[in-house]
Predicted model as a PDB file, atoms N, CA, C, CB and O in Angstrom, pLDDT in the B-factor column:
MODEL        1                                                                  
ATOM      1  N   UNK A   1      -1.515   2.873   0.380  1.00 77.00           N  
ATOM      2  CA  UNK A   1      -0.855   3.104  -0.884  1.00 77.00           C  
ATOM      3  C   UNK A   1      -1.816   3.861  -1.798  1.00 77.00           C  
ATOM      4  CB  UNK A   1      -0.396   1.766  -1.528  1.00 77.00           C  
ATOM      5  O   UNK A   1      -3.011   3.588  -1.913  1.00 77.00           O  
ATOM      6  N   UNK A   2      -1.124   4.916  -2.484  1.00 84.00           N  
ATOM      7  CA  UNK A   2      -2.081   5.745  -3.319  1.00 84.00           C  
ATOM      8  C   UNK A   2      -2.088   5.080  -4.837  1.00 84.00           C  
ATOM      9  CB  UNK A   2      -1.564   7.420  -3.346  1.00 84.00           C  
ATOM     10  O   UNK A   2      -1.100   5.142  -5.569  1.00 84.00           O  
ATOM     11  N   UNK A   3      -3.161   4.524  -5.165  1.00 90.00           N  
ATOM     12  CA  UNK A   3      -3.631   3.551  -6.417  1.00 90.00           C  
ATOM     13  C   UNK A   3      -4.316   4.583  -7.355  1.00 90.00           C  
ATOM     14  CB  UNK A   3      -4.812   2.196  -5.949  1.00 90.00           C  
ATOM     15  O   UNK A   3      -5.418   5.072  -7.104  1.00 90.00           O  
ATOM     16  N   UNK A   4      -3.396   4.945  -8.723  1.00 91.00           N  
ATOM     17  CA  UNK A   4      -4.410   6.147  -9.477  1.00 91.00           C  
ATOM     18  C   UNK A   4      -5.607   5.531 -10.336  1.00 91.00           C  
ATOM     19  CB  UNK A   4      -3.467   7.145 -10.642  1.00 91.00           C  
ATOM     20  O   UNK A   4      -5.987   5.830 -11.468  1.00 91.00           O  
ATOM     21  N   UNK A   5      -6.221   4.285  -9.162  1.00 94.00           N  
ATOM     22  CA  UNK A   5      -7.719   3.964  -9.810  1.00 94.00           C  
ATOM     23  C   UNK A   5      -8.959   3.935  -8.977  1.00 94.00           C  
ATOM     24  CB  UNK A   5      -7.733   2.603 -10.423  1.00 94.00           C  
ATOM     25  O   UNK A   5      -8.938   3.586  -7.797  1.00 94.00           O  
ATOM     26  N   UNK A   6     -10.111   4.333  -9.650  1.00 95.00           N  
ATOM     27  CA  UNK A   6     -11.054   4.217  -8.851  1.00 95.00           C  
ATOM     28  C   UNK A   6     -11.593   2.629  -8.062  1.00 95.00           C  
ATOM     29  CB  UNK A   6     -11.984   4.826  -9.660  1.00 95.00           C  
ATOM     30  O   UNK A   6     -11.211   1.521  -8.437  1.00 95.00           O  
ATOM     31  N   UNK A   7     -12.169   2.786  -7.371  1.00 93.00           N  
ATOM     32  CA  UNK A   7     -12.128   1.184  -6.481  1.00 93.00           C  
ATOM     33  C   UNK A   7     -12.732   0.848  -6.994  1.00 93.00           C  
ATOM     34  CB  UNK A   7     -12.432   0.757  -5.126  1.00 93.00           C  
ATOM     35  O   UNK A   7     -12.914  -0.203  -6.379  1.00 93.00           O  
ATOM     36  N   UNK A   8     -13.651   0.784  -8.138  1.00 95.00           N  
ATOM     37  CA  UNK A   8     -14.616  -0.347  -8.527  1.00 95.00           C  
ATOM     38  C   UNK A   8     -13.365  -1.224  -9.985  1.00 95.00           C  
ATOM     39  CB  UNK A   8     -16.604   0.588  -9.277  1.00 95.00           C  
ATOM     40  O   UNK A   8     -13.425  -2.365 -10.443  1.00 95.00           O  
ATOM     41  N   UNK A   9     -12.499  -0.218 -10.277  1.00 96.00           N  
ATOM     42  CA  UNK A   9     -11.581  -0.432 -11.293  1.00 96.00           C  
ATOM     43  C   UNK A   9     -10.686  -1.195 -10.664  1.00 96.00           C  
ATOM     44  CB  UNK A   9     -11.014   0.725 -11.914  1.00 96.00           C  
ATOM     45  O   UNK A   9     -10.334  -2.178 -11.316  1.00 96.00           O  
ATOM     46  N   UNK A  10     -10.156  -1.053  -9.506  1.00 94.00           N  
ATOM     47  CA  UNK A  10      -8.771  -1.778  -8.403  1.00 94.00           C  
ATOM     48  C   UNK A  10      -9.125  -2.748  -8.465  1.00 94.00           C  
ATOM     49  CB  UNK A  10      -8.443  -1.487  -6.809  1.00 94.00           C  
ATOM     50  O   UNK A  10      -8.415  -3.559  -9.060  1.00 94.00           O  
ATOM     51  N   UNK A  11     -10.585  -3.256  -7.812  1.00 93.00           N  
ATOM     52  CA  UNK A  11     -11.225  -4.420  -7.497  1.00 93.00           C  
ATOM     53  C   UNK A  11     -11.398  -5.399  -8.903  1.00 93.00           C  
ATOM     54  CB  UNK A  11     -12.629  -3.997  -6.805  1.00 93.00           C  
ATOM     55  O   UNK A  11     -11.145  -6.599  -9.011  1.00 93.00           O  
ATOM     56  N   UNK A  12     -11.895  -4.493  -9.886  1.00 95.00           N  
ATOM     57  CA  UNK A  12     -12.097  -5.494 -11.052  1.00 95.00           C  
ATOM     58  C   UNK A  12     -10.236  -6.420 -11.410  1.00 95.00           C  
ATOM     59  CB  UNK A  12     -12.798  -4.257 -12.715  1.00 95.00           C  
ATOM     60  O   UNK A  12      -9.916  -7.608 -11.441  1.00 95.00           O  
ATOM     61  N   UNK A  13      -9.399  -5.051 -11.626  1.00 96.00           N  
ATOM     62  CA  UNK A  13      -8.498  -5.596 -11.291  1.00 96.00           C  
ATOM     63  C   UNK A  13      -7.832  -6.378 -10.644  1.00 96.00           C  
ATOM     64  CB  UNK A  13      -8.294  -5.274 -11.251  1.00 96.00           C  
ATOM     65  O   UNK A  13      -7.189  -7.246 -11.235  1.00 96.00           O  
ATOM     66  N   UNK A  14      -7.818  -6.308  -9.683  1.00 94.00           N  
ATOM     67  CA  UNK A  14      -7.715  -7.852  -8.639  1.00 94.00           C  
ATOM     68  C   UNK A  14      -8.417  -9.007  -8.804  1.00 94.00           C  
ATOM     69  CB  UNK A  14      -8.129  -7.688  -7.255  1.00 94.00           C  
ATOM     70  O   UNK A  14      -7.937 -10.133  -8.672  1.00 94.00           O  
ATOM     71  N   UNK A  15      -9.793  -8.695  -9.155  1.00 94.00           N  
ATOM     72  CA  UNK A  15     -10.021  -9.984  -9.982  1.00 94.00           C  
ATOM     73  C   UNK A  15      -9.964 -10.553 -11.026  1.00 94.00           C  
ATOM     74  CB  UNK A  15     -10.690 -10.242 -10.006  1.00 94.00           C  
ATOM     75  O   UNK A  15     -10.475 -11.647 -11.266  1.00 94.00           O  
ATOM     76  N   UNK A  16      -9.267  -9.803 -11.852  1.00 95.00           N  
ATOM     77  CA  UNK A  16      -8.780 -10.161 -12.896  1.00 95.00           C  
ATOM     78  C   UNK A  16      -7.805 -11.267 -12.912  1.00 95.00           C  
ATOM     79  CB  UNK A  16      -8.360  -9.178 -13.369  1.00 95.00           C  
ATOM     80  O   UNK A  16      -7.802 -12.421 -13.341  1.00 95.00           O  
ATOM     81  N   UNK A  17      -6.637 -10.180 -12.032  1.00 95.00           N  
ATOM     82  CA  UNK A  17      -5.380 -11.209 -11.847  1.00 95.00           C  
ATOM     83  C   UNK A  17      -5.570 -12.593 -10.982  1.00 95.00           C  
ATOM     84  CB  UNK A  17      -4.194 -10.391 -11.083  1.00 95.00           C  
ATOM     85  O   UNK A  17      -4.956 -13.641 -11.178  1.00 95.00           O  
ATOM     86  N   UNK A  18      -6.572 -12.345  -9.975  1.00 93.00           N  
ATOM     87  CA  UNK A  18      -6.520 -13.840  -9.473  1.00 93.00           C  
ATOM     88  C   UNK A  18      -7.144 -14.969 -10.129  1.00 93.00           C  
ATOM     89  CB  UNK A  18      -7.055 -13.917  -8.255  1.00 93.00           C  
ATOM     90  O   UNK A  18      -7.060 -16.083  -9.612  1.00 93.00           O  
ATOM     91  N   UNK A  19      -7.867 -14.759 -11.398  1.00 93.00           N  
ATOM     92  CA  UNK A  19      -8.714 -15.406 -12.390  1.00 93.00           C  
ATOM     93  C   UNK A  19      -7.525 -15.683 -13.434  1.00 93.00           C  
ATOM     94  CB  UNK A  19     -10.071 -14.420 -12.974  1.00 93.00           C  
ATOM     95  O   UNK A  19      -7.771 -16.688 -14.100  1.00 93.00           O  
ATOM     96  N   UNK A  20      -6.580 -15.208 -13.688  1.00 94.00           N  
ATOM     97  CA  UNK A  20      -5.651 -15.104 -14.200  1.00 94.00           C  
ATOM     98  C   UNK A  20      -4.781 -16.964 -14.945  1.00 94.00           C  
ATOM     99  CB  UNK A  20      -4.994 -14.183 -13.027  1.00 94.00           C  
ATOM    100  O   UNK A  20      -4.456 -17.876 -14.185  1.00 94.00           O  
ATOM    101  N   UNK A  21      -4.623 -17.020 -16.449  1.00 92.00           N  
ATOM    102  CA  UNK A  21      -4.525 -18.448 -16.024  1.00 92.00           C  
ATOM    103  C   UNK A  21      -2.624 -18.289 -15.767  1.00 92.00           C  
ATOM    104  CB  UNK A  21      -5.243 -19.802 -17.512  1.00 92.00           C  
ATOM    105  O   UNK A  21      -1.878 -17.310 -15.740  1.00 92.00           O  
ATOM    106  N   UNK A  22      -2.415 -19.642 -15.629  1.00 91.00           N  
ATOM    107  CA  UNK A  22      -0.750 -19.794 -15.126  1.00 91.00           C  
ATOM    108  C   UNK A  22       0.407 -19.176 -15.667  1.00 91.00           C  
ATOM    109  CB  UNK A  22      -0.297 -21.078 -15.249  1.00 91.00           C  
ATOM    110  O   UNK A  22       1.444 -18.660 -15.249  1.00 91.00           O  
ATOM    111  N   UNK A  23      -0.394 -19.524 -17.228  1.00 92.00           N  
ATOM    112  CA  UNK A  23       0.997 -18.887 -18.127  1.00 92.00           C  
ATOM    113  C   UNK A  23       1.261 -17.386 -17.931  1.00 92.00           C  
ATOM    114  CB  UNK A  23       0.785 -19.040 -19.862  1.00 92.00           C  
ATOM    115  O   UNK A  23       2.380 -16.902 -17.764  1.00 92.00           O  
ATOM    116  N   UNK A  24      -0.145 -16.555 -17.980  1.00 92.00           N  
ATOM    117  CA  UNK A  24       0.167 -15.216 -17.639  1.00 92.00           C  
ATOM    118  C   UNK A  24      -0.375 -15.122 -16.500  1.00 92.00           C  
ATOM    119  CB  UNK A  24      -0.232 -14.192 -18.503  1.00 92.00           C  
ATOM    120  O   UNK A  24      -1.579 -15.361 -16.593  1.00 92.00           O  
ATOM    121  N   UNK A  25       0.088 -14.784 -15.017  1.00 96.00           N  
ATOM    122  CA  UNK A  25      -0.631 -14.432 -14.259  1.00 96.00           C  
ATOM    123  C   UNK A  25      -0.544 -13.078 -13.760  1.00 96.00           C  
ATOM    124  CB  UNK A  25      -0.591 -15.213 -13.513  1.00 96.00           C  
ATOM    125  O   UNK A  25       0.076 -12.678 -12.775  1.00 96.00           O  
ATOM    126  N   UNK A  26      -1.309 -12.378 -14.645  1.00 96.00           N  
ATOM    127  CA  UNK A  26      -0.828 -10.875 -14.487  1.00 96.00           C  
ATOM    128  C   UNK A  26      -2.096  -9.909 -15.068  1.00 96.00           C  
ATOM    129  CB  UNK A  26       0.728 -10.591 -15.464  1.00 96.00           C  
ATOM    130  O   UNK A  26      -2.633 -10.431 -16.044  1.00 96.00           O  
ATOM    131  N   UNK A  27      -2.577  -8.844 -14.743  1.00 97.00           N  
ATOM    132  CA  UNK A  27      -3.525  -8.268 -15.042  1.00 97.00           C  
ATOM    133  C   UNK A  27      -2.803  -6.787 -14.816  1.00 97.00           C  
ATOM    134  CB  UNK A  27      -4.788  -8.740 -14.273  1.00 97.00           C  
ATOM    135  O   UNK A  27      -2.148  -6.363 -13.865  1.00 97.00           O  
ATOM    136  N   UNK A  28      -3.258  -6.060 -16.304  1.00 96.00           N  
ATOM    137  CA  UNK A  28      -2.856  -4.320 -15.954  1.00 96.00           C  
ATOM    138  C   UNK A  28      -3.778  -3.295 -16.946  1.00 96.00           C  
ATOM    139  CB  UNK A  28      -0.914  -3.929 -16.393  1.00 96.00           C  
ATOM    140  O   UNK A  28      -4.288  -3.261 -18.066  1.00 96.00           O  
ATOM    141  N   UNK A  29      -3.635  -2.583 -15.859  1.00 95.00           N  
ATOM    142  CA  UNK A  29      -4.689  -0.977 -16.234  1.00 95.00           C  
ATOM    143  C   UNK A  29      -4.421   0.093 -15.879  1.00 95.00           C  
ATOM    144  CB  UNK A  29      -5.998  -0.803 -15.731  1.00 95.00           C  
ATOM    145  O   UNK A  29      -5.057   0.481 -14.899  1.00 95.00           O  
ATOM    146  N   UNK A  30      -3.313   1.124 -16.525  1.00 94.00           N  
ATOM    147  CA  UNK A  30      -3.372   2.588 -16.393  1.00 94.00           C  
ATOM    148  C   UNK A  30      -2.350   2.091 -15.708  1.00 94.00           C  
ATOM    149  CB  UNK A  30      -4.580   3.585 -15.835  1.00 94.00           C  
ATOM    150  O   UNK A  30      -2.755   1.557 -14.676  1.00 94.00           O  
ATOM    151  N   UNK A  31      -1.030   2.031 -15.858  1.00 93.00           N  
ATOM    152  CA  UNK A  31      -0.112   1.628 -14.778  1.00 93.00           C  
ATOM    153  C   UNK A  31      -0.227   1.041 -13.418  1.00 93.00           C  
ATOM    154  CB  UNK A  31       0.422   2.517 -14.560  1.00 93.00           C  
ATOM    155  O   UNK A  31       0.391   1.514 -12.464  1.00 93.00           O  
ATOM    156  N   UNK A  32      -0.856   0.219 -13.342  1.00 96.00           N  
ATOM    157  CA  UNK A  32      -1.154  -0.372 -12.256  1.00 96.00           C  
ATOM    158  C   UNK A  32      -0.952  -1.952 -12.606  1.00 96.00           C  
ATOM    159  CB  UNK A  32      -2.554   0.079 -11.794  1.00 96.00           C  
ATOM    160  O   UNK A  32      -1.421  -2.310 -13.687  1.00 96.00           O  
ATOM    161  N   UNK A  33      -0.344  -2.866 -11.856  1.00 96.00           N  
ATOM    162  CA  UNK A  33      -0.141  -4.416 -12.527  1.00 96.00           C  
ATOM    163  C   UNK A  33      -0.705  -4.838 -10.941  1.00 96.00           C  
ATOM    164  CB  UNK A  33       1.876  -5.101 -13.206  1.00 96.00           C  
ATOM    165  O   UNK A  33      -0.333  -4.595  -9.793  1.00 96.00           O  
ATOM    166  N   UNK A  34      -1.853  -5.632 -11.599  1.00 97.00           N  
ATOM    167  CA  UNK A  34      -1.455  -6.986 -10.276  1.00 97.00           C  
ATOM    168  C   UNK A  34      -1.250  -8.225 -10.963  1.00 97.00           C  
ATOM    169  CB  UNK A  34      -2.838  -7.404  -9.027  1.00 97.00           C  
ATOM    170  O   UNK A  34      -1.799  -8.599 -11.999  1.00 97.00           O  
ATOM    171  N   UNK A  35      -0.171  -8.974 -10.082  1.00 97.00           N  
ATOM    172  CA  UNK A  35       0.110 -10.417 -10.075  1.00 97.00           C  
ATOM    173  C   UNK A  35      -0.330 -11.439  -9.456  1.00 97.00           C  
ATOM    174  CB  UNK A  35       1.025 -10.581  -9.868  1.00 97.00           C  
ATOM    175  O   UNK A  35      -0.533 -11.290  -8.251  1.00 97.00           O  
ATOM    176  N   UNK A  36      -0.530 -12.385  -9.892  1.00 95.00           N  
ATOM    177  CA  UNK A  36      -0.975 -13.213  -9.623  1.00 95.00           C  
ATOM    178  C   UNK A  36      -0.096 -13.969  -8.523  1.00 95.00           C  
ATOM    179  CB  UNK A  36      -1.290 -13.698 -10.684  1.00 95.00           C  
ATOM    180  O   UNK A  36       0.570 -14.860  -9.048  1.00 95.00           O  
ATOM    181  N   UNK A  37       0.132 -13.840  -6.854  1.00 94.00           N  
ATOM    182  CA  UNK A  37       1.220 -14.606  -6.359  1.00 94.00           C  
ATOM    183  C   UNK A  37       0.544 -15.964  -5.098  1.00 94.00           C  
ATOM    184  CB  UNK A  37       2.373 -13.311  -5.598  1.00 94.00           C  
ATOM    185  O   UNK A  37      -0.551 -15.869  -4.544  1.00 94.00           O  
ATOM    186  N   UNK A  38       1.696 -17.322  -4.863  1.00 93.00           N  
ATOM    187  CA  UNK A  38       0.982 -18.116  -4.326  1.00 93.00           C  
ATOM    188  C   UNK A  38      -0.058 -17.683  -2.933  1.00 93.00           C  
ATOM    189  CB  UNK A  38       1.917 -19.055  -4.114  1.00 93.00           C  
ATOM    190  O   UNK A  38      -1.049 -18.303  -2.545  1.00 93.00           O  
ATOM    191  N   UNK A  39       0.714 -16.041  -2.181  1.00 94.00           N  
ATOM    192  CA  UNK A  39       0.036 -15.676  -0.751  1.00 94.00           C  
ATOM    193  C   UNK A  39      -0.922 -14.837  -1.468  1.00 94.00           C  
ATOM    194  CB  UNK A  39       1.020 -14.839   0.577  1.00 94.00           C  
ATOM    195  O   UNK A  39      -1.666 -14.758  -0.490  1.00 94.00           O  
ATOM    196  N   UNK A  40      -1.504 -14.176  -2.310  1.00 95.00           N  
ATOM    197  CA  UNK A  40      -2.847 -13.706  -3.000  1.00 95.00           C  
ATOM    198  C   UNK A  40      -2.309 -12.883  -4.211  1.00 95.00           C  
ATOM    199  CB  UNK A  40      -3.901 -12.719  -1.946  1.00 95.00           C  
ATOM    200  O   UNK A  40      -1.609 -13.462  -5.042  1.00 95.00           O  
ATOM    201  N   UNK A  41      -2.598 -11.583  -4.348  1.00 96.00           N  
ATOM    202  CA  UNK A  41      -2.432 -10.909  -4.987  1.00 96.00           C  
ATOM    203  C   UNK A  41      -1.387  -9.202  -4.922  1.00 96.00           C  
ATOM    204  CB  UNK A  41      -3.562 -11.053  -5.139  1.00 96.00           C  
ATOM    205  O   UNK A  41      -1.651  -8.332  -4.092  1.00 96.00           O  
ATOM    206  N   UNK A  42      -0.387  -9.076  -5.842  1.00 96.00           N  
ATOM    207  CA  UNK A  42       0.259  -8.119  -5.619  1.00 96.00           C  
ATOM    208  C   UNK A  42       0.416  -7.012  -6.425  1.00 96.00           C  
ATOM    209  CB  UNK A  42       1.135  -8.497  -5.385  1.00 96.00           C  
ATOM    210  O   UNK A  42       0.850  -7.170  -7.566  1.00 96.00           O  
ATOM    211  N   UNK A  43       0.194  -6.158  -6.103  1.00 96.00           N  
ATOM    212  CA  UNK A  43      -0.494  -4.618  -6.299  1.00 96.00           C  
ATOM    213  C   UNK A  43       0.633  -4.076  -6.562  1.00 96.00           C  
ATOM    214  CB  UNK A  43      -1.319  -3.802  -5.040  1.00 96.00           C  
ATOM    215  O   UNK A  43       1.466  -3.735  -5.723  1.00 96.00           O  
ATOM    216  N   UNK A  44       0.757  -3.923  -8.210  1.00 95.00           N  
ATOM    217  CA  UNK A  44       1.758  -2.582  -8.048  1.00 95.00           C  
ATOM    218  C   UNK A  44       1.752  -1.342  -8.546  1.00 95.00           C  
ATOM    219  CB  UNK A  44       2.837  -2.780  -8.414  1.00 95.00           C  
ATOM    220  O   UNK A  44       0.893  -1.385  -9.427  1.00 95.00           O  
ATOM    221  N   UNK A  45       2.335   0.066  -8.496  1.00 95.00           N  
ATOM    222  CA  UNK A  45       1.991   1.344  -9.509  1.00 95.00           C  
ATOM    223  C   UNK A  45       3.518   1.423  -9.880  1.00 95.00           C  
ATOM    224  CB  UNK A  45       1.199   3.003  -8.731  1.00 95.00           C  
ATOM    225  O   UNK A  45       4.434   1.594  -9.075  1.00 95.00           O  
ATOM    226  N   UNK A  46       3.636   1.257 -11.335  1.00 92.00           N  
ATOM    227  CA  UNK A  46       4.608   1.549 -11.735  1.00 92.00           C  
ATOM    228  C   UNK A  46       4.980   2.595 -11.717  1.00 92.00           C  
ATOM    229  CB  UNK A  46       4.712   1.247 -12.502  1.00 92.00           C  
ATOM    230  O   UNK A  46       6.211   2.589 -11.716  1.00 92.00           O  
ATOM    231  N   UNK A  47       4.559   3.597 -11.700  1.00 90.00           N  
ATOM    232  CA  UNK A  47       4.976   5.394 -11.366  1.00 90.00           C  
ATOM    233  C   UNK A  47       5.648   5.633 -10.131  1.00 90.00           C  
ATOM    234  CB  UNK A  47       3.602   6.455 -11.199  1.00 90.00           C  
ATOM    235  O   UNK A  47       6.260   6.696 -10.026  1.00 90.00           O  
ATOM    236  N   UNK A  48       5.643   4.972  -9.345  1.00 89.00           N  
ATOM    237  CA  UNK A  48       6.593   5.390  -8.190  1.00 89.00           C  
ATOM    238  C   UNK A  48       6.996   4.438  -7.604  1.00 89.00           C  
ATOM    239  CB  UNK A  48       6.130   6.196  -7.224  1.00 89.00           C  
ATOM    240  O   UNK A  48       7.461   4.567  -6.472  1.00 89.00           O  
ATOM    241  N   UNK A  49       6.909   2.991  -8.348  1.00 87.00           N  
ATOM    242  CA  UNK A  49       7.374   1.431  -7.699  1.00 87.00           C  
ATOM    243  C   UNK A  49       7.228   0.816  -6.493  1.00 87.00           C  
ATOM    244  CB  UNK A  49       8.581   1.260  -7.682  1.00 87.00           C  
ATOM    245  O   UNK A  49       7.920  -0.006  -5.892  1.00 87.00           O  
ATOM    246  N   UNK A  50       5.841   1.553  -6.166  1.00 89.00           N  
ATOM    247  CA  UNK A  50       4.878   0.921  -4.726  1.00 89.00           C  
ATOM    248  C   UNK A  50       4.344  -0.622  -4.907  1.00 89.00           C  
ATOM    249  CB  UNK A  50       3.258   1.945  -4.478  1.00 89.00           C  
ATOM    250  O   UNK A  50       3.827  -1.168  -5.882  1.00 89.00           O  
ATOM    251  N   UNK A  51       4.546  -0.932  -4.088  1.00 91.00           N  
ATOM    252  CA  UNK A  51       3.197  -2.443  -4.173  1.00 91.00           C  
ATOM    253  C   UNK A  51       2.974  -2.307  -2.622  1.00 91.00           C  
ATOM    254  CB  UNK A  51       3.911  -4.606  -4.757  1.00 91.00           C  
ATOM    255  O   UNK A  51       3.478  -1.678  -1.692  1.00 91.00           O  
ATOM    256  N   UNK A  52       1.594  -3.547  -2.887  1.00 92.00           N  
ATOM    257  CA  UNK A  52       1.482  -4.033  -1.679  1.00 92.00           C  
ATOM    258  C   UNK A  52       0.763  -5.518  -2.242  1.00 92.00           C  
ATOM    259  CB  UNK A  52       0.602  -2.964  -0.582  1.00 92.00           C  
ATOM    260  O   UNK A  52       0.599  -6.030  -3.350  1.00 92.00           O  
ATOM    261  N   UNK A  53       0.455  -5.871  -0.895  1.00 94.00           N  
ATOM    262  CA  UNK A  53       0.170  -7.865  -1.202  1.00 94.00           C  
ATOM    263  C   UNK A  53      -1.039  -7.964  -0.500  1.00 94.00           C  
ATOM    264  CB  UNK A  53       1.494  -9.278  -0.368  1.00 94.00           C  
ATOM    265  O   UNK A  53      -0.924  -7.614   0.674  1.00 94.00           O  
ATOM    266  N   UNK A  54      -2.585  -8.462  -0.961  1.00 90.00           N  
ATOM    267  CA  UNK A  54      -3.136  -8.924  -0.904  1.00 90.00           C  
ATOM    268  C   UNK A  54      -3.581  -9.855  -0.735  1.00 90.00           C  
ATOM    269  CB  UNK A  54      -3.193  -8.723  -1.143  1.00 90.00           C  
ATOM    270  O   UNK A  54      -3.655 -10.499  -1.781  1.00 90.00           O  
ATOM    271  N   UNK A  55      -4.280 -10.751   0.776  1.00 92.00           N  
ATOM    272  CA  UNK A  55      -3.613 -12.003   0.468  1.00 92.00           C  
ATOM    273  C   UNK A  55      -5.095 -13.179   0.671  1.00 92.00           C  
ATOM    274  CB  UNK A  55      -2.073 -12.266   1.722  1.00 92.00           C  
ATOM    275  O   UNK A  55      -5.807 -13.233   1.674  1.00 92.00           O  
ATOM    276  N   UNK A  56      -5.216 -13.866  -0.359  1.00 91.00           N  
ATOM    277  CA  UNK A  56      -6.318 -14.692  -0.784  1.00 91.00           C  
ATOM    278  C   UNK A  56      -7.390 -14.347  -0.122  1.00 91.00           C  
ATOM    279  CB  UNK A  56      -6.131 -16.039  -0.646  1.00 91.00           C  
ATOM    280  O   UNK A  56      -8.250 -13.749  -0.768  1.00 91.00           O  
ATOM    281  N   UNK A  57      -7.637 -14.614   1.306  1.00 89.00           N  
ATOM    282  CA  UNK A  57      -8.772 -14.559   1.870  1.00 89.00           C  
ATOM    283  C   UNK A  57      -9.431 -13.333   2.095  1.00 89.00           C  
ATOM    284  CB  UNK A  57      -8.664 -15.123   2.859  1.00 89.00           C  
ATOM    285  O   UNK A  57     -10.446 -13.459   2.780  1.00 89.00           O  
ATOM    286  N   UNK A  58      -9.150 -12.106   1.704  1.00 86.00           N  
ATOM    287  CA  UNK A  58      -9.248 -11.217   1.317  1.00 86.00           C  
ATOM    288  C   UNK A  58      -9.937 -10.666  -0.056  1.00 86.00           C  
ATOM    289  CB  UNK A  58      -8.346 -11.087   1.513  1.00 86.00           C  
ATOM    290  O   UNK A  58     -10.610  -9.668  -0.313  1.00 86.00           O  
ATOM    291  N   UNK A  59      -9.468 -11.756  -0.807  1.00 85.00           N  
ATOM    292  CA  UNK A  59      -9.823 -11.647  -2.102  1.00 85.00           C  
ATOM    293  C   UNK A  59     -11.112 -12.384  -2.512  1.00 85.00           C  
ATOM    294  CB  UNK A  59      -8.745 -12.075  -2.851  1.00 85.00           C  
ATOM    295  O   UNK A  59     -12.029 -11.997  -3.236  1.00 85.00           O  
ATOM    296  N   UNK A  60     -10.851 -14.161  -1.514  1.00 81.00           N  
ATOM    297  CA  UNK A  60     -12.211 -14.535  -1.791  1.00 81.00           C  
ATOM    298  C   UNK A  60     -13.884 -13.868  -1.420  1.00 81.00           C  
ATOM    299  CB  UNK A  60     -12.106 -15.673  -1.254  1.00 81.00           C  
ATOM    300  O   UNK A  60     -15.040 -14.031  -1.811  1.00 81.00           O  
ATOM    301  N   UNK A  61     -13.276 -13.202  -0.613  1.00 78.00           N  
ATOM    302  CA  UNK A  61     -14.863 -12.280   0.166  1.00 78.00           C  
ATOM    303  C   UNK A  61     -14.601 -11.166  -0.942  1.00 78.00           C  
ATOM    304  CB  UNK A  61     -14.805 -11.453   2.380  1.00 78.00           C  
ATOM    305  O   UNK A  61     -15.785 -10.851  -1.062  1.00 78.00           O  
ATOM    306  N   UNK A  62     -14.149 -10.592  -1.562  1.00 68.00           N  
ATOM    307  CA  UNK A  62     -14.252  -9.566  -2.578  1.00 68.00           C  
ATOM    308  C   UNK A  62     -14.835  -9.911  -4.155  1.00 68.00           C  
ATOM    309  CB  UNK A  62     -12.849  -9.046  -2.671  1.00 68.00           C  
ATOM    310  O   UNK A  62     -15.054  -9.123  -5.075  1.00 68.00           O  
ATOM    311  N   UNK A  63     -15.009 -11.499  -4.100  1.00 68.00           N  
ATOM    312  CA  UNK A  63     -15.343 -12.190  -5.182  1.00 68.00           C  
ATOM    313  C   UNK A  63     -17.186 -12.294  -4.815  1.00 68.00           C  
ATOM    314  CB  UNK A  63     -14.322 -13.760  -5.273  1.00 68.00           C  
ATOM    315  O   UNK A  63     -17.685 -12.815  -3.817  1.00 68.00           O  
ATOM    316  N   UNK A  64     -17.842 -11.691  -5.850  1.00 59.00           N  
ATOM    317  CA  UNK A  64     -19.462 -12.216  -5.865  1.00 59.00           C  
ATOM    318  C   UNK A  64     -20.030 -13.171  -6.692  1.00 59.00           C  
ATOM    319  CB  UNK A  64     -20.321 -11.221  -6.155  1.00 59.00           C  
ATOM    320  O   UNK A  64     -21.225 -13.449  -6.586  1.00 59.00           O  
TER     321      UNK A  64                                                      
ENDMDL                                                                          
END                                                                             
């Protein structure tokens, strides 16, 4: 999926949203939203209504 962010920006993003508390679980930058969902995290670009799903254990090794 083509993400119009640089990867150190995607990544912060993703950890954003999985840090995310309950009430909002949602993180966004430059049209890009990730959500916070129970299988990890879901990636979307609102410009052309792509996602994809990320899914926890993935995320915990992306966490330092």
């Amino acid at each position: 999926m083509d993400v119009p962010l640089p990867p150190d920006d995607l990544h912060q993003l993703i950890i954003a949203a999985a840090k995310s508390d309950d009430l909002h679980p949602r993180a966004e930058l430059m049209g890009v939203i990730a959500d916070r969902t129970p299988e990890g995290v879901r990636i979307r670009v609102v410009a052309n209504a792509a996602h994809c799903d990320i899914p926890w254990p993935l995320i915990v090794r992306g966490i330092k």
